[in-house]
BAKOLLUM-741412 format. One line per 10 residues: number of its first residue (from 1); their letters; for each residue z, x, y of N, C-alpha, C. Coordinates in pm, whole numbers, plus 50000, padded with zeros to 5 digits. Atoms other than C-alpha are relative to their C-alpha. Layout:
REM BAKOLLUM-741412
NUM = a = Z X Y Z X Y Z X Y  ...
This chain:
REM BAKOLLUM-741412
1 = xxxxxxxxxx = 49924 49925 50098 50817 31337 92809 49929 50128 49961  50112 49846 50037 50713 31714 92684 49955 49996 49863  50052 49984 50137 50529 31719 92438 50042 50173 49910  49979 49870 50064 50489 32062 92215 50015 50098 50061  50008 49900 49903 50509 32279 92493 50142 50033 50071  49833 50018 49949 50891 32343 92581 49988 50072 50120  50025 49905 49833 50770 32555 92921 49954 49823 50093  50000 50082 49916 50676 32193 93039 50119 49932 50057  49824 50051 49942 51005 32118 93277 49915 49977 50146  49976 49989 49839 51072 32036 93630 50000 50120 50052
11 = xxxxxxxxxx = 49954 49848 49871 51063 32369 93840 50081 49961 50106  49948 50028 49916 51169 32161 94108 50084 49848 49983  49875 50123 50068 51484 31880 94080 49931 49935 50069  50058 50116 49935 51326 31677 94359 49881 49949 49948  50165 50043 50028 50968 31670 94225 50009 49906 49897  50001 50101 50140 51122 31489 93901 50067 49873 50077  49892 50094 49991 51358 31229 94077 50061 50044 50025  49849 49986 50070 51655 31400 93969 49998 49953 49844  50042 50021 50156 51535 31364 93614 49944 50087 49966  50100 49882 50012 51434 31636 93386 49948 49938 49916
21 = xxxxxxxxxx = 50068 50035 50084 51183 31564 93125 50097 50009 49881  49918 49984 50138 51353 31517 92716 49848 50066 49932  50077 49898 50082 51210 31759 92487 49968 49922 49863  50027 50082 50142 51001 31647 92193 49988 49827 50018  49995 50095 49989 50772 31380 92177 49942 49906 49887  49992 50084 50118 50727 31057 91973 50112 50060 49879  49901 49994 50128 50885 31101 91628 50064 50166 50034  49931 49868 49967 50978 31507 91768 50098 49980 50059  49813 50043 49972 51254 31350 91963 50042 49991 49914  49864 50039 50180 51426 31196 91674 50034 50117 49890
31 = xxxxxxxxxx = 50033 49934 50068 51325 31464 91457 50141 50135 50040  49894 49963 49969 51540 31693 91665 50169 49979 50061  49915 50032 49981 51798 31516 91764 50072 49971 49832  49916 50060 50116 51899 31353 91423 50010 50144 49888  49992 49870 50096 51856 31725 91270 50098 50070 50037  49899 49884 49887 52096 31892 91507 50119 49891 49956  49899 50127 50017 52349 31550 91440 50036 50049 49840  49982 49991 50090 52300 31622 91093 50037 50113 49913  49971 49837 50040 52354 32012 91063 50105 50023 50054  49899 49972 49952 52625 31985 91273 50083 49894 49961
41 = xxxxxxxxxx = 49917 50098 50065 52815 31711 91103 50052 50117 49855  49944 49946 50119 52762 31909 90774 50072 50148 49993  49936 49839 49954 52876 32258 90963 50149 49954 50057  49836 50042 49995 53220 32021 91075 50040 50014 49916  49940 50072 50131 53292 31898 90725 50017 50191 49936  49936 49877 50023 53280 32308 90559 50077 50048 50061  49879 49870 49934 53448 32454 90871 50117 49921 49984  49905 50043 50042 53703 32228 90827 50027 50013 49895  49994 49963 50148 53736 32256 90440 50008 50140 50004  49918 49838 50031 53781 32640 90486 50112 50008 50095
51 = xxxxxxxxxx = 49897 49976 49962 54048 32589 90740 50104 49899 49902  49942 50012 50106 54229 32383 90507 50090 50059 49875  49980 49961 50121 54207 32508 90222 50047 50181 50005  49939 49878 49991 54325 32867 90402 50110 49976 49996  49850 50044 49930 54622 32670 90560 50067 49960 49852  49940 50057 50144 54722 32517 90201 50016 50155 49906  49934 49895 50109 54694 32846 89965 50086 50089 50087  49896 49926 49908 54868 33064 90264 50136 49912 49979  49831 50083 49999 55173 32765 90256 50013 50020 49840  49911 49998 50108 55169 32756 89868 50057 50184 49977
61 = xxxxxxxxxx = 50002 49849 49997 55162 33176 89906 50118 50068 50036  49919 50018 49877 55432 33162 90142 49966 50175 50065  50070 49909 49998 55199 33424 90278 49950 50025 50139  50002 50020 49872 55200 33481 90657 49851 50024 50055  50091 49963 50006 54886 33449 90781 49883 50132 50074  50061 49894 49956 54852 33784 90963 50004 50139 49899  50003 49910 50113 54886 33959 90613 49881 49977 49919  50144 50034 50103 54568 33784 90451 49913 50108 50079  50089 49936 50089 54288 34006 90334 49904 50023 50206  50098 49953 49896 54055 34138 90666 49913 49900 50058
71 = xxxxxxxxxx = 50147 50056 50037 53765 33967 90579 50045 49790 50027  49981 50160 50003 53955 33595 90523 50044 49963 50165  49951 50001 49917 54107 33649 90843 49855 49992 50124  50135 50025 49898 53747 33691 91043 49935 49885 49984  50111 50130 50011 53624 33389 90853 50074 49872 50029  49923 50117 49963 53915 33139 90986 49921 49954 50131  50075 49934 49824 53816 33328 91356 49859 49916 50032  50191 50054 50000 53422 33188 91268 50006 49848 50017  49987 50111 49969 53533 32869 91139 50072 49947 50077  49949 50057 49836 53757 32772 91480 49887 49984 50052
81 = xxxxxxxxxx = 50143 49973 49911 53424 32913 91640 49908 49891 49999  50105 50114 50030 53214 32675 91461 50007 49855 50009  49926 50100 49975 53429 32378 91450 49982 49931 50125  49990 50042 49866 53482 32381 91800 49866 49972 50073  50177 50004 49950 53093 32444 91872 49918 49876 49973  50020 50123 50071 53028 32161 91636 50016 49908 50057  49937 50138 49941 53220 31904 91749 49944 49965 50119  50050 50022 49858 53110 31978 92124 49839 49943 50005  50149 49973 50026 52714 32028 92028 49991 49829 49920  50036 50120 50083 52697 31682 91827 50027 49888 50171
91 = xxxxxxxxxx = 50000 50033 49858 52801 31523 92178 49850 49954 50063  50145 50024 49899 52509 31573 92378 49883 49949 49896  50084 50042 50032 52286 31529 92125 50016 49835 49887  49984 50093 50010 52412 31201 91983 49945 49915 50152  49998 50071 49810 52406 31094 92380 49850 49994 49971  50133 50039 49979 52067 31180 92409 49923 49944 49896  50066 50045 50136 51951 31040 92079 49983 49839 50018  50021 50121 49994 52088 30708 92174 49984 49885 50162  50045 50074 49867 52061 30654 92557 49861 50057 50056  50207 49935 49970 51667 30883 92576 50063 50017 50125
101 = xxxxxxxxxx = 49956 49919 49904 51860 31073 92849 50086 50103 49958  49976 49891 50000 52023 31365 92938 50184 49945 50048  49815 50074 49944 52465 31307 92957 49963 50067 50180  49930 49957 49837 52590 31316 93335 50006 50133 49999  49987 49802 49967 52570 31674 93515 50180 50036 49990  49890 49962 49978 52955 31655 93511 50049 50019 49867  49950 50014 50097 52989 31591 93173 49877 50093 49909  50117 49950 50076 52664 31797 93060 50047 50194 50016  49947 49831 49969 52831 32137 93236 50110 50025 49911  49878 49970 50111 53145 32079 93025 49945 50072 49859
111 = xxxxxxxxxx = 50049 49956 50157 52949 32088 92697 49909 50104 50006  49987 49831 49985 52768 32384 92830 50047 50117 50024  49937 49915 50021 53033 32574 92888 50080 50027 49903  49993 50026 50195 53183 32495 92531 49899 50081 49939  50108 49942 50045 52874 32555 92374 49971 50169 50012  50079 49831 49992 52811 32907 92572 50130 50073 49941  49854 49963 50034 53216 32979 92517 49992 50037 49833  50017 50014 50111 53176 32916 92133 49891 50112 49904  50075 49908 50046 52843 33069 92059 50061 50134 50045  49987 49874 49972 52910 33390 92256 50154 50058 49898
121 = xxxxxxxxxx = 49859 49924 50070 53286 33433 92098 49937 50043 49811  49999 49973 50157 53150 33367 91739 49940 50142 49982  50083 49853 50016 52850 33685 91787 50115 50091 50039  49884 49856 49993 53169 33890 91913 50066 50043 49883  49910 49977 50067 53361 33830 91637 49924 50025 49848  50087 49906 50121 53057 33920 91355 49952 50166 50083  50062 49869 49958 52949 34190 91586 50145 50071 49964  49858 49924 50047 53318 34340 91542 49989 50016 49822  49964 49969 50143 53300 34308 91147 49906 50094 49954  50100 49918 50043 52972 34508 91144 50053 50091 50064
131 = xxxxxxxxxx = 49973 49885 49981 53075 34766 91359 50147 50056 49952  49878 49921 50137 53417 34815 91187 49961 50045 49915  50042 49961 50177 53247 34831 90834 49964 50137 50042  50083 49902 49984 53025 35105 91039 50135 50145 49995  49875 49909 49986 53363 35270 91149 50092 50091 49910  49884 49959 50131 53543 35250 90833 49891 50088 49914  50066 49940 50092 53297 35387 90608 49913 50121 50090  50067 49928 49904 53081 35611 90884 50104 50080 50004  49932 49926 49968 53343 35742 91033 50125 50041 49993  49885 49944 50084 53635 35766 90813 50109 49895 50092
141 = xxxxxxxxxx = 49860 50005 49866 53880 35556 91129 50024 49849 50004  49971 50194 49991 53990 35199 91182 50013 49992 50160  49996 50103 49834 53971 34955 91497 50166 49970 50000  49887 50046 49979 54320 34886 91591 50006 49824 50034  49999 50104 49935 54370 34513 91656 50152 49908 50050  49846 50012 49942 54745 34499 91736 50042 49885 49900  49909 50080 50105 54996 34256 91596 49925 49892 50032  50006 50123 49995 54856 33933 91520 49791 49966 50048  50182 49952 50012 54407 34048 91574 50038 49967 50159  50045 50008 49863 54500 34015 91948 49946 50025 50125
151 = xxxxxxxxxx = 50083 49969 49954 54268 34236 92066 49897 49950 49973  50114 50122 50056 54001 34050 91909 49979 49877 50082  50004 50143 50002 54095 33724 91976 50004 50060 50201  50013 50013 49850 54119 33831 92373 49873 50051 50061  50140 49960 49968 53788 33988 92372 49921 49875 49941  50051 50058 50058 53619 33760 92189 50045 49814 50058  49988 50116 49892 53750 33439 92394 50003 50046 50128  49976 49945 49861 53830 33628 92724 49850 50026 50054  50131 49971 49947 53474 33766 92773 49882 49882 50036  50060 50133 49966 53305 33417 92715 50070 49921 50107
161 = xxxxxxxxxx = 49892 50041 49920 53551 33270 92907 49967 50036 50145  50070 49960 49862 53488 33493 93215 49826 49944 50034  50174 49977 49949 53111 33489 93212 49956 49831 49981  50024 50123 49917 53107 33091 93183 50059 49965 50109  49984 50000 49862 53299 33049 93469 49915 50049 50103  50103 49957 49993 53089 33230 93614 49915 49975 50076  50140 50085 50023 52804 33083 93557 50043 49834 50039  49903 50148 49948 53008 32735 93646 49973 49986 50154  49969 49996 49851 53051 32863 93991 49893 50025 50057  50153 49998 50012 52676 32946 93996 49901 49871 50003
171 = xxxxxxxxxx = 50048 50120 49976 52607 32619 93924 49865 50011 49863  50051 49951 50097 52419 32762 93626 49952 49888 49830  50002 50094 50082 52494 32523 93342 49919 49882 50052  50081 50138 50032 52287 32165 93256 49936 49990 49922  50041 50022 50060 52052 32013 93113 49855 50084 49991  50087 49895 49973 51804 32198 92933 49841 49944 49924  50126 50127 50036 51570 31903 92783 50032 50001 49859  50007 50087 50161 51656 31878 92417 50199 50042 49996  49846 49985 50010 52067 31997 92508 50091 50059 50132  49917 50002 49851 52305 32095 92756 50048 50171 50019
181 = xxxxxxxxxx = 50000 49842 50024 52293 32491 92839 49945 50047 50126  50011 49927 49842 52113 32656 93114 49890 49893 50016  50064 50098 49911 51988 32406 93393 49860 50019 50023  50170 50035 49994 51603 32339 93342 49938 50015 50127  50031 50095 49841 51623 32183 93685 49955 50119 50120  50032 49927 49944 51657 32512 93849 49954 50122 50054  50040 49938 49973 51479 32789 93986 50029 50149 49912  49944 49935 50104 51730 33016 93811 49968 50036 49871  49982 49974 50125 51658 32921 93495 49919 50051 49907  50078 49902 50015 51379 33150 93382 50090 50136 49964
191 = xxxxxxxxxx = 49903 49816 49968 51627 33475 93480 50108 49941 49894  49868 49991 50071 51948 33326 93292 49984 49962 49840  50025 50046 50176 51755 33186 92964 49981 50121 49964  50081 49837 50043 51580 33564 92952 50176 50035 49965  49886 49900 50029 51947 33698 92973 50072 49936 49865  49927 50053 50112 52087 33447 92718 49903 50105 49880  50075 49959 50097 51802 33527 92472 49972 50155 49999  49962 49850 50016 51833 33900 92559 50151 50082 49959  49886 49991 50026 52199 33886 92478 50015 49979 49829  50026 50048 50140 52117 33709 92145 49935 50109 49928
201 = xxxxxxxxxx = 50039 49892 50086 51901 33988 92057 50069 50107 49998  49923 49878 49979 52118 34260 92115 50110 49960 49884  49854 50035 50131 52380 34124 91865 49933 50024 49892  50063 50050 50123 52151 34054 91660 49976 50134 49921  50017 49877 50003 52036 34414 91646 50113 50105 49991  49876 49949 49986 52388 34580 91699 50028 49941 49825  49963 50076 50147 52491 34375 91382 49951 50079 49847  50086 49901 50139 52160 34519 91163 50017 50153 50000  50011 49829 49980 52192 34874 91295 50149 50024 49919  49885 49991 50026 52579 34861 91207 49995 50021 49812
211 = xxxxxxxxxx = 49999 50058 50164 52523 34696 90803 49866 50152 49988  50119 49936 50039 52218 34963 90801 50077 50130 49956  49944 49871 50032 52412 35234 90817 50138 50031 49938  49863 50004 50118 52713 35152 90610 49912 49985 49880  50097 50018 50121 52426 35085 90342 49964 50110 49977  50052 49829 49982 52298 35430 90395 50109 50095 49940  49889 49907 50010 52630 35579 90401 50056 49980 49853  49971 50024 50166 52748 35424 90057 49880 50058 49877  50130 49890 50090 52394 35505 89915 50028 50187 49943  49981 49850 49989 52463 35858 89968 50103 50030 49937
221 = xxxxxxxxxx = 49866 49954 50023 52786 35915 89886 50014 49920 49848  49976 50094 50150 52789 35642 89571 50017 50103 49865  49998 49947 50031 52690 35894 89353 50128 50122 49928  49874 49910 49968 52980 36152 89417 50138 49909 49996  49846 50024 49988 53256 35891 89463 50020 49867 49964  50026 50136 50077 53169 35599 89280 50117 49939 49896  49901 50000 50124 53439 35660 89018 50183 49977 50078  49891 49978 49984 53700 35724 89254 50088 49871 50080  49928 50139 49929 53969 35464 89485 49948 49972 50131  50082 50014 49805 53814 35582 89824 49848 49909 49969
231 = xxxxxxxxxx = 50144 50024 50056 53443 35510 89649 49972 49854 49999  49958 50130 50020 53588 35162 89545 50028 49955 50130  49978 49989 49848 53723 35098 89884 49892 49940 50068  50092 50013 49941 53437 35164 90038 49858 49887 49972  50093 50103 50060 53178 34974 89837 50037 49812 50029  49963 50125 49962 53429 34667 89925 49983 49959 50109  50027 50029 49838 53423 34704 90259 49874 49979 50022  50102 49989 49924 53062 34721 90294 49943 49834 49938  50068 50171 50096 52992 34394 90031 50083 49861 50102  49990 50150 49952 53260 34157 90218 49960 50028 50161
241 = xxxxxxxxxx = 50023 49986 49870 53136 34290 90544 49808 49925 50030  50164 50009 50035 52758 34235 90427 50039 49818 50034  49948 50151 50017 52909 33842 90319 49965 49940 50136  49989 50051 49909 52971 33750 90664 49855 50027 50103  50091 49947 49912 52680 33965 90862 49903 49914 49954  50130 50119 50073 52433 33771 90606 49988 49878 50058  49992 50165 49928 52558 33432 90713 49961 49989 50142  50102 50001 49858 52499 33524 91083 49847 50035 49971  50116 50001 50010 52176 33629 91032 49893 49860 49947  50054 50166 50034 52088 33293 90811 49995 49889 50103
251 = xxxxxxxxxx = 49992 50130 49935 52228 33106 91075 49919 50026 50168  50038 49969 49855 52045 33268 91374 49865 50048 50003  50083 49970 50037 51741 33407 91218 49859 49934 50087  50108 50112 49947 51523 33092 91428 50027 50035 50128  49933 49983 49826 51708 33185 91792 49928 50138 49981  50053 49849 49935 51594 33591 91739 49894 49980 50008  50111 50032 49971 51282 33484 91691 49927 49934 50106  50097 50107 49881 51218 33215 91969 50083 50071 50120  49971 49908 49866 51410 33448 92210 49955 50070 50028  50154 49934 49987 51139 33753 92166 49908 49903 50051
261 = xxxxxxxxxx = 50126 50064 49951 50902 33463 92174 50024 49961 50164  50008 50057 49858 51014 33345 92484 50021 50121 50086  50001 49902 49876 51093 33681 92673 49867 50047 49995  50079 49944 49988 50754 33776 92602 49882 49895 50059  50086 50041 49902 50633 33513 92806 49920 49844 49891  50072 50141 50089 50472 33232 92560 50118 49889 49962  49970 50154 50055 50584 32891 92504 50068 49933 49855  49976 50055 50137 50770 32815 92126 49963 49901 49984  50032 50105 50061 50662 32573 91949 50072 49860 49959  49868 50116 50040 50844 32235 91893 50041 50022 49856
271 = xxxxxxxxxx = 49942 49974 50130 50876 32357 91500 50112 50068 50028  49906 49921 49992 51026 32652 91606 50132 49935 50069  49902 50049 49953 51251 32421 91812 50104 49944 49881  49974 50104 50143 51323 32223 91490 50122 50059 49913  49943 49915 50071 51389 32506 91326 50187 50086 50052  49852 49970 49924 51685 32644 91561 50070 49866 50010  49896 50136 49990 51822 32282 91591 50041 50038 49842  49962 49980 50176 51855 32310 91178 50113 50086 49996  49921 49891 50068 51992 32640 91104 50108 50070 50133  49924 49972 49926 52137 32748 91421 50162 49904 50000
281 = xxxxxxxxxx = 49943 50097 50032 52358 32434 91351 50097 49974 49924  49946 50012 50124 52467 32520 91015 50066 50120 49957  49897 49894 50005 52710 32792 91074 50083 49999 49907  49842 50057 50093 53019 32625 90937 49945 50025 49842  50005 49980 50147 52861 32595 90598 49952 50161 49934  49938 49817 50011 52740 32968 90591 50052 50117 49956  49943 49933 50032 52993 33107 90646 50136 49971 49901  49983 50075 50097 53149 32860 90389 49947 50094 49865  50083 49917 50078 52926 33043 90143 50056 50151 49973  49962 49853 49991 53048 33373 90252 50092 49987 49933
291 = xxxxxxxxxx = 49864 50025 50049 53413 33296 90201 50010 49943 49854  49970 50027 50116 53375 33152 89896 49957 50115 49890  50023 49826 50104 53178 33489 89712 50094 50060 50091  49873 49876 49980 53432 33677 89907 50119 49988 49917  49883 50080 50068 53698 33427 89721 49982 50046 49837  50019 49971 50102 53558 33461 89408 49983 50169 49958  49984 49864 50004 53485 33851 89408 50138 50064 49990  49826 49946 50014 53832 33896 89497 50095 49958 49874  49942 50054 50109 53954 33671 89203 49947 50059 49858  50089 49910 50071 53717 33888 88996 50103 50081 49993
301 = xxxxxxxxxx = 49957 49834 50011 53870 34206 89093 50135 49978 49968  49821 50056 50042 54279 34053 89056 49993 50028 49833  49997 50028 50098 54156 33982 88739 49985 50059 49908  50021 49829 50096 54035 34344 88599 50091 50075 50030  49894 49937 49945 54327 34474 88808 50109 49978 49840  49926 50086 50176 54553 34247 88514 49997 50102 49854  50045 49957 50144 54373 34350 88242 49999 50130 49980  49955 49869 49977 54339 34714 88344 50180 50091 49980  49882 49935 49999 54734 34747 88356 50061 49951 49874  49977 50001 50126 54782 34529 88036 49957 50116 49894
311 = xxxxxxxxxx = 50052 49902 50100 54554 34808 87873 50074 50165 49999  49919 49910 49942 54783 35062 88028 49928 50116 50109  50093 49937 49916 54574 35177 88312 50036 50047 50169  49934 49981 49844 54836 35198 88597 49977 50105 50047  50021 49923 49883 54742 35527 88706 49867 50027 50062  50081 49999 49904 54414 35476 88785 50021 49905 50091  49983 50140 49878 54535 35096 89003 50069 50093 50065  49936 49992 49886 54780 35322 89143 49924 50144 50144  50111 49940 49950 54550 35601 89223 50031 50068 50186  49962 50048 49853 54613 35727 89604 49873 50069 50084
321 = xxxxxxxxxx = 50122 50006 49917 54359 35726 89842 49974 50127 50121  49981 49889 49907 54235 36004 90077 49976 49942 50117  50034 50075 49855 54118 35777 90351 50159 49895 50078  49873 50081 49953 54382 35656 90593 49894 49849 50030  49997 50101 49970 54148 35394 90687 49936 49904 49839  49992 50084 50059 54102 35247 90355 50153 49938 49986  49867 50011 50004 54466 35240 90339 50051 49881 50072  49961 50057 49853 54501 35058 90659 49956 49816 49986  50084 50106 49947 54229 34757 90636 50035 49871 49847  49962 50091 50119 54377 34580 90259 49898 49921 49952
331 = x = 50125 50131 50047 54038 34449 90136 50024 50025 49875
């Protein structure tokens, strides 16, 4: 079994049997397995509870759901993402928790192509909310996403989609000693972990550069237009855009790290393993978190809106905006 050293694998499938080593040993098995079981149970139970509880106030709303709010609409997009990731990801590592093996290669490629399908769509679909925010507030313009976000939703499944296949037909997917992702076993898998974990950083980075400079841009401008509807606007866009970018970052914060560590050639640590089983895991709740200060903020602002027009304040609510793309995006 490997001990603390996650670079100890098979190089070669024959040299093991046809067996790869399980990651994490003595109580570090369990440790990660029943942590990953248990972060991803409690990342089902929120992502479910925000699809819910969207599907229920949209029906009492009678409120179609390609008219909700920007922001609620990316965090349904996440929780599908997570849900589905969830459900698959508790799989393998139940399996290996209770048979101290690795599932069947037929049934181990499925849940890595899930898994890569899932992760990769969710980073599309935060990397899109950061570089919109950047758009809208940067550069005055909106993303088009046609009737119904279906540019989105075809990039953001279509692209994963292609590139596991792929990788299917490659023969790419398996087992990777503590889950089911790129094949340990073979020669390959050096070159395709580097590209995963070089893919991971690039979002990761795309994401901060994006929120950096909508932070910048409001900074600056706050001052001058703080008072006004565009000013307002803008400050919204950048807070429920922040909401969601935060939660990725919380939930990935352990993967940017052990992906540097590992392209630069050293070995992570079984903590650090620990640590990505945990939080990488715990998406669903998150962005649970997000949605709910986005929920509440918004029930905030309804609520000075009210009181503002009881006091007789309708012409600043009605106010008209110089930006077409605040106009456009309804946060």
């Amino acid at each position: 079994m490997i001990g603390h050293n996650i670079s100890s694998r098979c190089d070669n499938f024959s040299d093991c049997g046809g067996d790869l080593l399980l990651l994490g040993s003595g109580v570090w098995f369990d440790v990660i397995h029943i942590s990953g079981f248990t972060s991803l149970t409690i990342s089902t139970l929120f992502s479910t509870g925000v699809l819910i509880f969207v599907a229920v106030t949209t029906r009492r709303s009678s409120l179609a759901f390609r008219l909700l709010k920007l922001p609620e609409r990316l965090v349904v997009y996440l929780a599908i993402c997570d849900l589905m990731w969830s459900t698959t990801h508790i799989v393998d590592h139940v399996y290996m928790w209770v048979t101290y093996d690795h599932p069947p290669d037929l049934l181990c490629n499925a849940l890595a192509f899930l898994l890569s399908e899932f992760v990769l769509a969710q980073g599309l679909v935060v990397s899109f909310a950061a570089i919109n925010a950047m758009v809208i507030v940067v550069l005055g313009k909106t993303i088009e996403l046609g009737r119904y976000d279906w540019r989105l939703v075809v990039v953001a499944l279509g692209l994963p989609t292609v590139w596991g296949v792929v990788l299917l037909v490659l023969g790419v997917f398996g087992p990777s000693g503590a889950w089911c992702l790129i094949d340990a076993r073979k020669e390959t898998y050096a070159l395709f972990n580097n590209l995963y974990s070089s893919t991971m950083i690039v979002v990761f980075m795309v994401n901060l550069f994006s929120y950096t400079l909508v932070i910048c841009k409001v900074r600056v401008h706050s001052k001058n237009i703080k008072q006004s509807t565009q000013g307002s606007a803008i400050n919204k866009i950048a807070a429920t855009s922040a909401l969601l970018i935060l939660a990725y970052f919380a939930q990935w914060w352990p993967w940017f790290i052990y992906a540097i560590w590992s392209l630069i050639g050293n070995s992570p640590h079984i903590i650090l393993v620990v640590l990505n089983t945990i939080f990488c895991n715990l998406g669903g709740a998150f962005n649970f978190f997000a949605y709910s200060t986005f929920r509440k903020r918004l029930g905030e602002r309804n609520a000075n809106v009210t009181t503002e027009r009881l006091e007789g304040c309708e012409d600043e609510v009605q106010a008209p905006t110089s930006s077409k793309a605040t106009k456009d995006m309804r946060y």
